[in-house]
ZASEKE-117395 format. One record per residue (C-alpha): x, y, z; residue in three letters. Coordinates in pm, whole numbers, plus 50000, padded with zeros to 5 digits. Example, Ala and Ser with C-alpha at 12.3 -4.5 7.8 and 13.67 -1.06 7.14 Angstrom:
REM ZASEKE-117395
512304955050780ala;513674989450714ser;
This chain:
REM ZASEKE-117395
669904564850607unk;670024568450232unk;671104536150173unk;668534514950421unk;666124536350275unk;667084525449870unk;667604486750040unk;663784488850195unk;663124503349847unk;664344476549686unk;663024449549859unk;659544465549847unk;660024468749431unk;660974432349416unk;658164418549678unk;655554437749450unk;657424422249137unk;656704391049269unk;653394391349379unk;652224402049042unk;654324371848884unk;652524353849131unk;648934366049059unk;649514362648713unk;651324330248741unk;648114319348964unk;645534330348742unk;643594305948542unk;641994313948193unk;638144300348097unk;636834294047739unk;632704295547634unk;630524300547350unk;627494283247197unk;628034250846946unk;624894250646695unk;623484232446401unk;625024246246117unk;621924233445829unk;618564251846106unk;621174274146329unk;619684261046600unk;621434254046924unk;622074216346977unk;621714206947354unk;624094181947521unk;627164182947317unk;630214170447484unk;632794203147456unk;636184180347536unk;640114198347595unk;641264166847422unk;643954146247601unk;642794160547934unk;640214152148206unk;638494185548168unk;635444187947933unk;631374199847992unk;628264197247774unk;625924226247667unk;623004236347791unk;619424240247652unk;620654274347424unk;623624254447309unk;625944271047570unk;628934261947721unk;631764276148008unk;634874255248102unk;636774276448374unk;639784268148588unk;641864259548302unk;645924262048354unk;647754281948087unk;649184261747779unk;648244251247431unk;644734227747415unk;642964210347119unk;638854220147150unk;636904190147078unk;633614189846979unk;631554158546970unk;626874150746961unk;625214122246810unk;624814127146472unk;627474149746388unk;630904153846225unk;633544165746515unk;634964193346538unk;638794200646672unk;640564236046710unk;643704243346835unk;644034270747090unk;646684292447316unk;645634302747687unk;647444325547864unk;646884335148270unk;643704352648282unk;642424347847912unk;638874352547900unk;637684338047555unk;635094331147323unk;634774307247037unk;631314289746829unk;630984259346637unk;628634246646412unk;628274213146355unk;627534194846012unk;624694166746073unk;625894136545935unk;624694101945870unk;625764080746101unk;623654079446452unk;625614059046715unk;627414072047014unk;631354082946939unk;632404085047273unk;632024052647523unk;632894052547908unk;632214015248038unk;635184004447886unk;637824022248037unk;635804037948312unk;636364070048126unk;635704086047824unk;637024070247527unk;636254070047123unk;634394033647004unk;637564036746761unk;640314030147057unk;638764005147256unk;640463974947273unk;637123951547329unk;634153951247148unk;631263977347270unk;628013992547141unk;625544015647211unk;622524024447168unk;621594060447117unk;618004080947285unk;616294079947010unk;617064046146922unk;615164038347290unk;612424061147278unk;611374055146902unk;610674015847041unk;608244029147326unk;609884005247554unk;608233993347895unk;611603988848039unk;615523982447899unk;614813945747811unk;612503957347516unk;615593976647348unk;618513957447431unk;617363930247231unk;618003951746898unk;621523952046983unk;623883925646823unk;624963897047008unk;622163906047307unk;619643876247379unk;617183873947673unk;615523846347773unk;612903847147991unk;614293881848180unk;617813866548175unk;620463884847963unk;622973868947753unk;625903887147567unk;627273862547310unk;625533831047480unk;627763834547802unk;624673828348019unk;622263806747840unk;618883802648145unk;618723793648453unk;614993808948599unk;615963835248769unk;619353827348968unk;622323843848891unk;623483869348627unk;626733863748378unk;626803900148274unk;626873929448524unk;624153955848511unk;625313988148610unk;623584026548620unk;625754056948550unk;628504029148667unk;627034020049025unk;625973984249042unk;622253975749036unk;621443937249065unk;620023920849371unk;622313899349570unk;620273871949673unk;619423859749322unk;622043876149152unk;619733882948879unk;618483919648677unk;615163934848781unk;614403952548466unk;611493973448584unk;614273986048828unk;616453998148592unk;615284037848495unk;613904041848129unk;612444077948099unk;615424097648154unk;618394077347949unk;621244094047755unk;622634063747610unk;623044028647710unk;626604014547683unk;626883974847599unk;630373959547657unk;630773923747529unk;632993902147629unk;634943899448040unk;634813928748232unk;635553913948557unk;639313932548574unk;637713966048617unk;634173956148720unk;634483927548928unk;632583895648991unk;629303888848719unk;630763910148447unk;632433873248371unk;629913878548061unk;629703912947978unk;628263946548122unk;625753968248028unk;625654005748184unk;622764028548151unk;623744065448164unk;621024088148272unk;620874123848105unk;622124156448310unk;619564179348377unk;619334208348135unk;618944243948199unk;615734261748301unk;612644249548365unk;610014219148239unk;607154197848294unk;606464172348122unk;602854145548113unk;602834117447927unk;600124089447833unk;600484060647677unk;598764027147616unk;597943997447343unk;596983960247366unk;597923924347243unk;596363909546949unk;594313880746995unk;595753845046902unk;594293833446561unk;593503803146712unk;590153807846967unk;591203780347220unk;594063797047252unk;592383828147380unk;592583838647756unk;589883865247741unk;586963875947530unk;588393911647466unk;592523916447366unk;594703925347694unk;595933958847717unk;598543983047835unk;598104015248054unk;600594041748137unk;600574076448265unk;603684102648379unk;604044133648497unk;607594149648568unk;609084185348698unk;612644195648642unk;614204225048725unk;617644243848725unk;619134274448896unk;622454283848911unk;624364254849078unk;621784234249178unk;619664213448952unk;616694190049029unk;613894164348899unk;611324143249006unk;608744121648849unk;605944094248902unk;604824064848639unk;602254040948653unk;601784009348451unk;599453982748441unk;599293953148183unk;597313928048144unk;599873904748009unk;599463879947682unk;599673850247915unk;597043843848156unk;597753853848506unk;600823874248343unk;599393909848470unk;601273932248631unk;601263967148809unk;603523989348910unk;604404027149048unk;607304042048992unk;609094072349164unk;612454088249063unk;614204115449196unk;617444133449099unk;619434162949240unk;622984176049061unk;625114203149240unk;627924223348991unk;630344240949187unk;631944249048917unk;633244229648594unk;635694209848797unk;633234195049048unk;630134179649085unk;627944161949233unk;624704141249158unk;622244118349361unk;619684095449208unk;616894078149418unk;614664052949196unk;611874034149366unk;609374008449175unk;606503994549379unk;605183963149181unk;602373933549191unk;601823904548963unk;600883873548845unk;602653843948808unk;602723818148504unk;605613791848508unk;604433771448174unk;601493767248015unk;598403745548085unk;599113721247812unk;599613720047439unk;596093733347364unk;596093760247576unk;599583775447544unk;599153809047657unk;596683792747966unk;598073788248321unk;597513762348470unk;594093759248720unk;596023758049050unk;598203784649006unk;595733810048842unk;595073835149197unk;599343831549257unk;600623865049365unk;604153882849370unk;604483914349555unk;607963934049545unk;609613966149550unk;612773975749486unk;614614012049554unk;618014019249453unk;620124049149575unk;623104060249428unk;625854095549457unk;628514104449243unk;630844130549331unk;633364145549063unk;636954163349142unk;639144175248839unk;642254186449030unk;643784195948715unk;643804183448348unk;645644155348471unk;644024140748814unk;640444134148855unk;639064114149149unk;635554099049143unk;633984087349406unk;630874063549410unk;628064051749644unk;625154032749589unk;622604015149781unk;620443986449585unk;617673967449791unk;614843940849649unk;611993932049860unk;609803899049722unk;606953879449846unk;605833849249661unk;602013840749766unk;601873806849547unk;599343779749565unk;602013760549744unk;604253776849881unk;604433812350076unk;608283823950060unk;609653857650082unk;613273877350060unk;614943911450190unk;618533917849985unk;620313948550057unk;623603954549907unk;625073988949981unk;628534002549783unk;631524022849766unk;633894029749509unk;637074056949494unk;638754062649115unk;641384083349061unk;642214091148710unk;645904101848630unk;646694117648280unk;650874116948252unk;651694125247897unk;650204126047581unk;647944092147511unk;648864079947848unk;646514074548102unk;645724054548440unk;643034048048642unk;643034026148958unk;640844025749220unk;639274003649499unk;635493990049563unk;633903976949892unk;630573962049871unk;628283948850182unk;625563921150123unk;622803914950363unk;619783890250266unk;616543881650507unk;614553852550381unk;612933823150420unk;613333807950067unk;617343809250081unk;617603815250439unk;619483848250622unk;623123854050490unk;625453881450496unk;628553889450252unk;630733913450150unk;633413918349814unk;636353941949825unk;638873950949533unk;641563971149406unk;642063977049023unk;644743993248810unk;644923998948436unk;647744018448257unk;646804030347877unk;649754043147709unk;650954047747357unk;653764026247258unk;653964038846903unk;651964066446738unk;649694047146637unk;649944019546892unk;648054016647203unk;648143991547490unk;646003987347727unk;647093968948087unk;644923960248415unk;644543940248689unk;642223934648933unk;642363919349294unk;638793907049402unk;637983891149764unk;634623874149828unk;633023858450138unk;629813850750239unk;628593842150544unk;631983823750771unk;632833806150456unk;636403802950306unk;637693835850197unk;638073833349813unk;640563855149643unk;640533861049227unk;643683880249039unk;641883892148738unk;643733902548448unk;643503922648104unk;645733930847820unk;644483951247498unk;646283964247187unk;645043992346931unk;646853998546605unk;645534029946419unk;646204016646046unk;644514048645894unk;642454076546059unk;639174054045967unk;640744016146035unk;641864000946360unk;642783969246478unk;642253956546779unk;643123925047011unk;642313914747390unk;642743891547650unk;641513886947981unk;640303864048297unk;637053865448434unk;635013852848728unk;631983853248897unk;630783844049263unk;627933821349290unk;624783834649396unk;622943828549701unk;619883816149547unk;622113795549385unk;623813778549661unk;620743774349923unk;617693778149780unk;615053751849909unk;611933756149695unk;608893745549492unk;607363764049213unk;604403747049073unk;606153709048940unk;609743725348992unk;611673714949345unk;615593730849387unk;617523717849683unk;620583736049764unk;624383729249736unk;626373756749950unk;629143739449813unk;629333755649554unk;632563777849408unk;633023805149198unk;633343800948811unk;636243812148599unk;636683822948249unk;639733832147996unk;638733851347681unk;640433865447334unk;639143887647101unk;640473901946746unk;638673925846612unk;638753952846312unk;636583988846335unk;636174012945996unk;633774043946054unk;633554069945751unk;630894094245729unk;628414074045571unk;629844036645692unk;630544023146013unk;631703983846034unk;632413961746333unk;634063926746328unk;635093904346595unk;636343868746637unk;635693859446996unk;636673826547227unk;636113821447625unk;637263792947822unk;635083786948107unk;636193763048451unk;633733747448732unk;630553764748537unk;627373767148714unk;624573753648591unk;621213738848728unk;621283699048723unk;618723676048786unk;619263650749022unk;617803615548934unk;617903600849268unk;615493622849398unk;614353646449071unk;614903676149243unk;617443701549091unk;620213721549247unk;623023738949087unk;626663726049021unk;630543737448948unk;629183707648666unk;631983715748383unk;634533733048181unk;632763749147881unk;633803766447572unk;632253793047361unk;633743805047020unk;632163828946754unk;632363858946567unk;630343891646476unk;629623919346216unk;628293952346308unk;627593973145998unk;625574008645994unk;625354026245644unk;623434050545434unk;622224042745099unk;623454070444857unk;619914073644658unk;617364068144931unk;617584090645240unk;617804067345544unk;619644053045834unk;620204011045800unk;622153988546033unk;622603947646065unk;623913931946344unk;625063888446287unk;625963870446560unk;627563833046494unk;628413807246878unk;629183779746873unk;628753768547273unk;630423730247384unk;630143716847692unk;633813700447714unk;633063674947951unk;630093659147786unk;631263670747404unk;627363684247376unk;626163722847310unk;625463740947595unk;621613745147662unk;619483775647581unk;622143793147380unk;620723804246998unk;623833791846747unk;623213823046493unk;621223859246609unk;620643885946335unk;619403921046376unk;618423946246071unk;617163979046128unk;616154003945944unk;614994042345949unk;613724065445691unk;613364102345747unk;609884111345621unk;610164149445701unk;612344167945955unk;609034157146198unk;608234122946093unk;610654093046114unk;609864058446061unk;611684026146125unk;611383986246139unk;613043959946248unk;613883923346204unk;615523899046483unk;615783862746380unk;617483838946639unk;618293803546525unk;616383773446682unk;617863766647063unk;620333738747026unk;619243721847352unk;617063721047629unk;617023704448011unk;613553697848087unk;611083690047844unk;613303683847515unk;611293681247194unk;609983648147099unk;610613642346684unk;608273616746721unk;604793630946827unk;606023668146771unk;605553677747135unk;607023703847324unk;608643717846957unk;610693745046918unk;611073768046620unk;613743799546514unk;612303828346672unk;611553854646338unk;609883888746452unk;609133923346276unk;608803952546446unk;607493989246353unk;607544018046450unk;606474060546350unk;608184087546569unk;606454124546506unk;607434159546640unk;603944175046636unk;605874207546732unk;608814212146989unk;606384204647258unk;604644177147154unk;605924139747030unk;604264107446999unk;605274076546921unk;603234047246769unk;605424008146765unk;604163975346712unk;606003944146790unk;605543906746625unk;604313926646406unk;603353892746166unk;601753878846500unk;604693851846502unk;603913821846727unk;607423807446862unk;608493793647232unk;611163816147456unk;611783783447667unk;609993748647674unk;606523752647762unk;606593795847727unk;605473810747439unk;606623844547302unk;604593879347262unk;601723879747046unk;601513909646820unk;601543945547074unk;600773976446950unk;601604004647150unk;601104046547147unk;602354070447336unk;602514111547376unk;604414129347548unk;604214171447622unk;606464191347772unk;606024229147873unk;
């Protein structure tokens, strides 16, 4: 009996033994405190607080707080990284169950621009070990420049050219009114261009609530897919901070008059009108937001009016550090006028008599849900939806046309950390195209992929970078089309403020459907279709070199893409009508200096952005069309007091090399075009924590240059706007 009873005995000590190994072994520690500025003592808001080398990291809240639980036990470096601020690392030992608490304070510091970048890699990544070339550009950086919508701010960025509403990275898509995109536009990653033109809709694209906006340059196409055969720009929308706020805002200005009278379209200058009111709110787990905008402007052309509502809504769920989950809804109801070129040479800001009651009517609304699983500090899955649909009606003198796109989206990433500077990320992405029109006619398409890239580090200061992407595209019953994408990217670390970097990749991009059946007429303009027509195809290098002190930042690239079957519009002399063509095999090569800086003696923040392409059509030997050979950007800001900043800017583009329709005539001086050379302004003031306004004015030497033949540019605007939150 004695001995069963010491055997039970036993086996009870040892069960007990066990299951506290177990609940220690099981138990998880958690790390907070506050990160503040270290000059005021203030808490800084939104700080990324990074375990570095791991997928687990949070920001803090509006008191500077932060809480990462669920972490396993083991030896972590504490990163701490904000705009505007030297990082912090600390090394630090968790055991089961630890429970601790660590500050920081950070040490402002000159240098304004976003460390950490995400479009990339599709996760987050220092500027410093990117293996392609991408900016940013920073809140205040958007909000100083009281911007209307993206367009107005991406234009400060090196490299970044619109014409017209179309967006060109490096010259990769030169203009084509309207029909298809070379660079993909994305929002916090989910795509947001409409499918029937394949063009941007910048008044879709959210501009209140923006953390930063992310501008990669050069082929994305082997993690993005087809139109990043250019480039890709990602807004990232701000998380909603703790507590509660509303906020109003009014806003409004006007265009200066030409100095010439004929060229006047009214008696009294045009102006702008705005108005906002938002509510957010957080408690606990659940966050939320919503806000209504209205514009109306009169426009500097005549007939170039438009107005518009917009509504945005956001929800985020935490349940805990590990997982999340946000949902965005942005809707913009809009009405305008229409001008396609000017009423003649006299009257260059005039639309012609026929077209001046011609009406567009549109909305778009774009959906999108991101949900967030850190299984441990080495998985993460992400999975995103999105649903993007564009609803036009053209009411023109002579023509009445109209189009329904919907394109709705699903992507899975999973995010696997192996080892020490080693990471992969592969994932797949379905998309579903349906358009409804009259102009282009009723079509339905869908694209599917699978991706894989593999960052590891070869040497210590080595890093490669590996992907591939497998992209299939069909629209309608049409020949299923199949693209192997590439990439391949090196990194050497030289010194802990010098790398070197070096890329490769192919590219390609799925022509549009306006592009392939449009049948229309827009006031002397006829386009026939071609649904003939094939995708397009690019190869690109890149070598580049990055240096970032405290008080220096530089940027260099050398840059070269081969593109096959091109598309471009053509105009067809047996009939003059134009329709768009696989017309060539093209060729751009260039290079480009970033630099940001601070001058030692003057307090201020400086940066210049040069851009040189050179653009050949290889067929033809010419220059491409509507490409600008040299681009530079210099801005600068000047801290008056802690409240007051101000700042001005230059952009100069270089005369377009060539045109397609109306080409300048050397002889009679018609139809001329000139380098576009514009200075911009700008005062940003913190009346109190409450209050800001913000007064810019752009062209501000009332500049008179043309965008495209017949379209002239912005006269001087001059715009103010408060904002008050309580």
């Amino acid at each position: 009996m004695r001995n069963c009873t010491t055997r039970v005995g036993k086996v009870l000590a040892f069960l007990m033994i066990f299951s506290c190994l177990s609940v220690l072994y099981g138990q998880k520690a958690q790390i907070q405190g506050t990160v503040s500025d270290s000059v005021s003592q203030k808490p800084i808001i939104g700080a990324n607080v990074i375990l570095k080398g791991t997928l687990i990291g949070t920001a803090t809240d509006h008191e500077g707080n932060y809480l990462i639980k669920n972490i396993k036990a083991g030896d972590y470096v504490i990163e701490i990284l904000m705009i505007g601020y030297k990082k912090i690392e600390r090394h630090i030992q968790l055991q089961a169950g630890d429970q601790l608490h660590f500050d920081f304070e950070l040490t402002p510091q000159v240098l304004k621009t976003p460390e950490i970048m995400v479009t990339g890699a599709k996760r987050a990544m220092r500027k410093a070990d990117s293996p392609v070339s991408i900016t940013a550009l920073s809140p205040l950086q958007i909000a100083t420049r009281n911007p209307e919508t993206i367009e107005d701010v991406l234009v400060f960025d090196s490299g970044v050219q619109i014409i017209d509403g179309q967006l060109n990275i490096r010259g990769n898509s030169g203009y084509t009114r309207g029909a298809g995109s070379r660079v993909a536009m994305l929002v916090d990653g989910v795509p947001a261009m409409a499918y029937d033109n394949g063009g941007i809709y910048w008044e879709a694209i959210p501009v209140d609530e923006i953390e930063r906006v992310e501008v990669l340059k050069g082929p994305g196409s082997a993690l993005y897919g087809s139109s990043a055969i250019g480039g890709v720009v990602n807004v990232i929308t701000r998380n909603i901070p703790e507590g509660r706020a509303t906020q109003v805002a009014v806003g409004g200005g006007f265009y200066s008059q030409p100095s010439y009278e004929k060229w006047r379209i009214s008696e009294t200058p045009s102006t702008i009108r705005q108005v906002k009111i938002a509510h957010r709110q957080r408690r606990g787990r659940l966050a939320g937001q919503f806000g209504v905008r209205y514009t109306k402007d009169d426009g500097y052309h005549q007939n170039d009016w438009y107005e518009r509502w917009f509504l945005e809504g956001k929800i985020e769920y935490d349940w805990n550090t590990n997982r999340n989950l946000v949902s965005r809804l942005y809707y913009v109801d809009d009405v305008h006028g229409s001008f396609t070129q000017w009423r003649d040479a006299a009257h260059p800001f005039h639309t012609p008599l026929n077209t001046l009651k011609d009406r567009i009517l549109s909305n778009k609304l774009q959906w999108s849900t991101q949900f967030r699983q850190v299984f441990s500090p080495r998985q993460a899955l992400t999975i995103r939806s999105g649903y993007f649909t564009t609803w036009m009606q053209n009411k023109l003198y002579n023509n009445r046309t109209h189009s329904d796109a919907q394109t709705s989206s699903l992507e899975c990433q999973l995010d696997i950390h192996p080892g020490n500077r080693h990471f992969i990320t592969l994932g797949t992405d379905l998309r579903i195209h349906v358009v409804e029109a009259n102009i282009w006619g009723s079509h339905h398409a869908y694209d599917a992929a699978i991706y894989f890239q593999d960052e590891m580090a070869l040497l210590p200061r080595v890093q490669l970078t590996s992907g591939v992407r497998w992209d299939w595209h069909r629209t309608d019953s049409r020949t299923l089309e199949a693209q192997l994408n590439p990439k391949l990217g090196l990194v050497l670390r030289v010194s802990p403020l010098i790398s070197l970097r070096a890329s490769l990749g192919r590219a390609y991009r799925a022509p549009a459907i306006a592009e392939m059946f449009i049948d229309s007429r827009q006031y002397i303009f006829e386009v026939k279709p071609n649904p003939d027509l094939h995708s397009e195809t690019s190869f690109s290098y890149e070598l580049g070199a990055f240096y970032q002190s405290q008080s220096l930042m530089l940027d260099m690239a050398l840059f070269h893409t081969d593109f096959d079957q091109l598309i471009d519009p053509v105009l067809d002399p047996s009939d003059n009508k134009i329709h768009f063509q696989n017309i060539t095999d093209a060729r751009i090569t260039g290079c480009e200096l970033n630099a940001e800086f601070d001058l030692p003696v003057v307090p201020g923040h400086h940066k210049i952005g040069y851009t040189y392409i050179y653009p050949e059509n290889l067929t033809t030997k010419e220059q491409l069309s509507y490409r600008h050979n040299h681009s530079l950007v210099i801005s600068t800001q000047f801290p008056i007091t802690k409240q007051v900043l101000i700042g001005a800017d230059y952009r100069y583009l270089s005369k377009i090399n060539r045109v397609e329709l109306f080409p300048e005539n050397s002889v009679t001086g018609a139809d001329k075009i000139v380098p576009i050379k514009l200075v911009s302004g700008y005062i940003h003031y913190e009346i109190n924590p409450h209050l800001i306004t913000n007064l810019s004015v752009e062209n501000l030497l009332q500049y008179y240059y043309v965008v495209i033949e017949r379209n002239m540019g912005a006269t001087r605007s001059v715009r103010l706007n408060l904002e008050y939150t309580f």
